[in-house]
ChimeraX commands (.cxc) that place a marker at each C-alpha (Angstrom):
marker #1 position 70.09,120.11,136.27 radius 0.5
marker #1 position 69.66,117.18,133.74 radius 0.5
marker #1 position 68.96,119.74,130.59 radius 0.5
marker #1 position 72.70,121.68,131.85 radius 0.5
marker #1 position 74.46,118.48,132.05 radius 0.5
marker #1 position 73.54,117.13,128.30 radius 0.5
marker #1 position 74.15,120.67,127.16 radius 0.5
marker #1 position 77.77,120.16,128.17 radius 0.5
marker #1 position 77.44,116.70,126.96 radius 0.5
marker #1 position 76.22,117.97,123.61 radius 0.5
marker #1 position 78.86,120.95,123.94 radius 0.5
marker #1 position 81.74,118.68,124.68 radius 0.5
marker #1 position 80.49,116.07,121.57 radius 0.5
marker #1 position 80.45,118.80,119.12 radius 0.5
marker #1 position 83.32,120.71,119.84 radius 0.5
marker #1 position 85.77,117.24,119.65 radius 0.5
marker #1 position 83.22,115.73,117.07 radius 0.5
marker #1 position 84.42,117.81,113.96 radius 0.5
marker #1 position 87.69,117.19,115.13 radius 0.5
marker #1 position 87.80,113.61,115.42 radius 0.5
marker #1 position 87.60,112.94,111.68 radius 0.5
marker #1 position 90.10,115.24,109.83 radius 0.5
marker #1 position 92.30,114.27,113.12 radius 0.5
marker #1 position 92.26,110.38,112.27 radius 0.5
marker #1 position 92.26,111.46,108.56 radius 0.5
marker #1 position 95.66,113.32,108.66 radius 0.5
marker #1 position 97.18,110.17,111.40 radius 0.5
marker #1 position 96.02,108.17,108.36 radius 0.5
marker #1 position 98.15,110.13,105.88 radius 0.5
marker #1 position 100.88,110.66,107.87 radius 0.5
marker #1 position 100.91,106.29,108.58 radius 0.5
marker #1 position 100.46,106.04,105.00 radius 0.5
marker #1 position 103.37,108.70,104.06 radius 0.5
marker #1 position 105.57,106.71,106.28 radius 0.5
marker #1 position 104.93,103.32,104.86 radius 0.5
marker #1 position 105.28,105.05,101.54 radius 0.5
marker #1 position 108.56,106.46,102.29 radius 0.5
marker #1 position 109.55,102.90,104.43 radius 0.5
marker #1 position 108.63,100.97,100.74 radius 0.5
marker #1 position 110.55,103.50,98.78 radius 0.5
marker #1 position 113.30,102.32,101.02 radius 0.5
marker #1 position 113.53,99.02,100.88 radius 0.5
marker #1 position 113.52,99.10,97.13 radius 0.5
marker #1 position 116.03,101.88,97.31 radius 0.5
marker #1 position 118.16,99.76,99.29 radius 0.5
marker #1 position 116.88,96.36,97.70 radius 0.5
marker #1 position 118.66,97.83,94.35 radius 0.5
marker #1 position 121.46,99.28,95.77 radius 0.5
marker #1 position 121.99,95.70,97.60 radius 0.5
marker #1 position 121.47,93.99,93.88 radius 0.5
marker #1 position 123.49,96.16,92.58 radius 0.5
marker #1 position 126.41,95.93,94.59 radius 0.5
marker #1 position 126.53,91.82,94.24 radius 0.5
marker #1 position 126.29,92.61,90.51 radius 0.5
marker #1 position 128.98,94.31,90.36 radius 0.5
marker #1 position 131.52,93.64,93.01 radius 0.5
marker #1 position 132.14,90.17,91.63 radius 0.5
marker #1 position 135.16,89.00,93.53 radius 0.5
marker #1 position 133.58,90.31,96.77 radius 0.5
marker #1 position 136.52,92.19,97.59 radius 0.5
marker #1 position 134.70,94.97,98.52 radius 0.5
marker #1 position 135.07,97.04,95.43 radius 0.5
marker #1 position 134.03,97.55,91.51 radius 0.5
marker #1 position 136.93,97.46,89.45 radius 0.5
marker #1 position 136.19,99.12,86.08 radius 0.5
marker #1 position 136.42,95.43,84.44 radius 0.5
marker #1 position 133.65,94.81,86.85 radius 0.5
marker #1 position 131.59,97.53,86.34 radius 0.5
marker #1 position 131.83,96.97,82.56 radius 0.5
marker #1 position 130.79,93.53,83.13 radius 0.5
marker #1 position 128.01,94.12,85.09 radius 0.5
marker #1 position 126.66,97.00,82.82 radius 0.5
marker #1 position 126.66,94.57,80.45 radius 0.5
marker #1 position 124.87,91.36,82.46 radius 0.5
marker #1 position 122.48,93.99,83.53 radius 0.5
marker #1 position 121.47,94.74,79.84 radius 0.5
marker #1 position 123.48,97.81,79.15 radius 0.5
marker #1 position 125.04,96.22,76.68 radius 0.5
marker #1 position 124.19,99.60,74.31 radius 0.5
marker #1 position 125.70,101.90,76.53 radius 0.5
marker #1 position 128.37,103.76,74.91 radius 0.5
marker #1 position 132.02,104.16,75.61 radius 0.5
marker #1 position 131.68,108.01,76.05 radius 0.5
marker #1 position 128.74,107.38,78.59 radius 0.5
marker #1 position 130.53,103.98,80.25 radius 0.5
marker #1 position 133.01,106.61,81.29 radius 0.5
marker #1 position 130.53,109.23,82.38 radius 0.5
marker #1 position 129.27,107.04,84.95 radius 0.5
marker #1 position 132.32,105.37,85.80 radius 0.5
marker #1 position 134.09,108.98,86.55 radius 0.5
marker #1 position 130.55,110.26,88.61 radius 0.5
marker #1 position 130.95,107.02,90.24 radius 0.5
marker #1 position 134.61,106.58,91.07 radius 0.5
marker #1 position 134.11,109.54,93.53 radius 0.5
marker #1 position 137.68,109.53,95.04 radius 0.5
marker #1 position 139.97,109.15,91.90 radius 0.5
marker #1 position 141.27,105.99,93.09 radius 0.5
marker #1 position 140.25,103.74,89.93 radius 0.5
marker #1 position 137.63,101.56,92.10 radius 0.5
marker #1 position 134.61,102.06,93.42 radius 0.5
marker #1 position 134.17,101.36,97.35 radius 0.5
marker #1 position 130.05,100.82,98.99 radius 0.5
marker #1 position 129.80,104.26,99.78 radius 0.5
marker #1 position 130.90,105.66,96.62 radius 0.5
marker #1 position 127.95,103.65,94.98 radius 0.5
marker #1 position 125.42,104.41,97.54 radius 0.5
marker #1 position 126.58,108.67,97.00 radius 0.5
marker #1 position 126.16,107.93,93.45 radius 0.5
marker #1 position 123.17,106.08,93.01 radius 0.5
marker #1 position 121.17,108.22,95.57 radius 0.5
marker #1 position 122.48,110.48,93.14 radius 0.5
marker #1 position 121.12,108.78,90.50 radius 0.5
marker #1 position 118.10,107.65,91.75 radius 0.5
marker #1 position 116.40,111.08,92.15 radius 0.5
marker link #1:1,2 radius 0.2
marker link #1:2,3 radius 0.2
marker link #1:3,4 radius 0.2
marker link #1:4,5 radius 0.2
marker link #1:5,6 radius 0.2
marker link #1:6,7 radius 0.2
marker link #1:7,8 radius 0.2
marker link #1:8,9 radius 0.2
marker link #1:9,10 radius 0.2
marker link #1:10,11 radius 0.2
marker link #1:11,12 radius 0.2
marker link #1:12,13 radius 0.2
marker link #1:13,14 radius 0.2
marker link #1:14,15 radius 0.2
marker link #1:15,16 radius 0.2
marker link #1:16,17 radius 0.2
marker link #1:17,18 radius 0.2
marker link #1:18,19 radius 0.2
marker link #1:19,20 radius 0.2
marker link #1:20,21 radius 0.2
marker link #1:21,22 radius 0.2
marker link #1:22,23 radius 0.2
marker link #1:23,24 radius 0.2
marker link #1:24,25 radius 0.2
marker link #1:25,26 radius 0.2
marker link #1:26,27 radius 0.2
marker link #1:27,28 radius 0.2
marker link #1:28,29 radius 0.2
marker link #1:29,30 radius 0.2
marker link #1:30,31 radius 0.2
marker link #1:31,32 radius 0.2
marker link #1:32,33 radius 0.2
marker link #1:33,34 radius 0.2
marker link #1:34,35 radius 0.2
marker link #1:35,36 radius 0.2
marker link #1:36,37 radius 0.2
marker link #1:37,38 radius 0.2
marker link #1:38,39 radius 0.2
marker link #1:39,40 radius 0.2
marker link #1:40,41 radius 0.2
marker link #1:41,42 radius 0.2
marker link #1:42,43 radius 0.2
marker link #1:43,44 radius 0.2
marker link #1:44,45 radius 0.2
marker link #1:45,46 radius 0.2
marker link #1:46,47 radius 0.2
marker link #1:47,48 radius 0.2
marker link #1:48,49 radius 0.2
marker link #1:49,50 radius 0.2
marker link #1:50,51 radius 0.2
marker link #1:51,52 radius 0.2
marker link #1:52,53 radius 0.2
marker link #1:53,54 radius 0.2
marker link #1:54,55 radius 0.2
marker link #1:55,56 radius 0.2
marker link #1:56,57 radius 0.2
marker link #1:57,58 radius 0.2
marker link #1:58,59 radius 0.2
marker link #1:59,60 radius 0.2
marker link #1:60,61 radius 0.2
marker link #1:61,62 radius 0.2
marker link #1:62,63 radius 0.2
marker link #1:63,64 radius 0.2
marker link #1:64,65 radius 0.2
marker link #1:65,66 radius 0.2
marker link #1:66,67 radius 0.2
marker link #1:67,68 radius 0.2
marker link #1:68,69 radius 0.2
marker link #1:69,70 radius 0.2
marker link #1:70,71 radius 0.2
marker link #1:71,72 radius 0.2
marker link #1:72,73 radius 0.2
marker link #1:73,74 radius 0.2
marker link #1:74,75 radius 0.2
marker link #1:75,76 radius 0.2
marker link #1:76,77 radius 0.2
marker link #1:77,78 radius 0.2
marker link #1:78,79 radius 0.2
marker link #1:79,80 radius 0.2
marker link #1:80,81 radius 0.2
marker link #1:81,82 radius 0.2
marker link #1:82,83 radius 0.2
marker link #1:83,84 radius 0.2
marker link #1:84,85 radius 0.2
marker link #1:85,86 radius 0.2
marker link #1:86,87 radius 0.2
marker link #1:87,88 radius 0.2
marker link #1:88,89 radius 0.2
marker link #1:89,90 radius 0.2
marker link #1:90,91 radius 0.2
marker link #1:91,92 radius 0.2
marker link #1:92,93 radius 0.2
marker link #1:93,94 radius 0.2
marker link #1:94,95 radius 0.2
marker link #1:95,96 radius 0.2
marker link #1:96,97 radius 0.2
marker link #1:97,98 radius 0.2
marker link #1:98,99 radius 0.2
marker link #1:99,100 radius 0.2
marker link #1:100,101 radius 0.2
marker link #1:101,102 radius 0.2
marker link #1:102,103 radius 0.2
marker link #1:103,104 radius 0.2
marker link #1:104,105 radius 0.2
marker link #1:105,106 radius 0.2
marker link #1:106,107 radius 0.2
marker link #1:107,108 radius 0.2
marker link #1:108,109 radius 0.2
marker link #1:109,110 radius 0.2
marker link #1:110,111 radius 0.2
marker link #1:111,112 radius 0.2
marker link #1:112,113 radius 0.2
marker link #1:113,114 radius 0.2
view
């Protein structure tokens, strides 16, 4: 009959109605979350990317300690102390081997960066 057919109508409405909202609300978070974390990034990686033409100066592919004195300085760390100059330098310089390679940086200043 017509009055058992909007029932279900009615029925089906209101039991995907409440559901509809809060569902589109948490899509919306999640999209938003994702672009957050997608923005967070790209300046991650925007800073890590500055950083790394900075310091590697010759372009040889890695930060001599002459160039990562330099660029602490150009980068207006100027006050940085010798004590803490060498406390990054050693957290940096992951490997021992007196230069620091792209992925040594990008361990370090994930690292640093939390």
């Amino acid at each position: 009959s017509a009055s058992e057919k909007e029932s279900k109508l009615t029925t089906k409405d209101d039991a995907e109605g409440p559901h509809d909202g809060p569902r589109e609300n948490n899509e919306m978070d999640e999209m938003k979350a994702a672009k957050s974390k997608h923005d967070i990034f790209l300046s991650k990686w925007e800073l890590l990317s500055t950083a790394w033409k900075v310091l590697d100066i010759n372009g040889d592919g890695y930060i001599s300690r002459k160039e990562f004195e330099d660029g602490l300085d150009r980068s207006g760390l100027e006050c940085l102390d010798k004590k803490t100059r060498d406390e990054l330098w050693e957290e940096a310089d992951i490997n021992r081997d007196n230069k620091i390679g792209y992925k040594e940086l990008k361990t370090v200043f994930n690292r640093w960066m939390q």
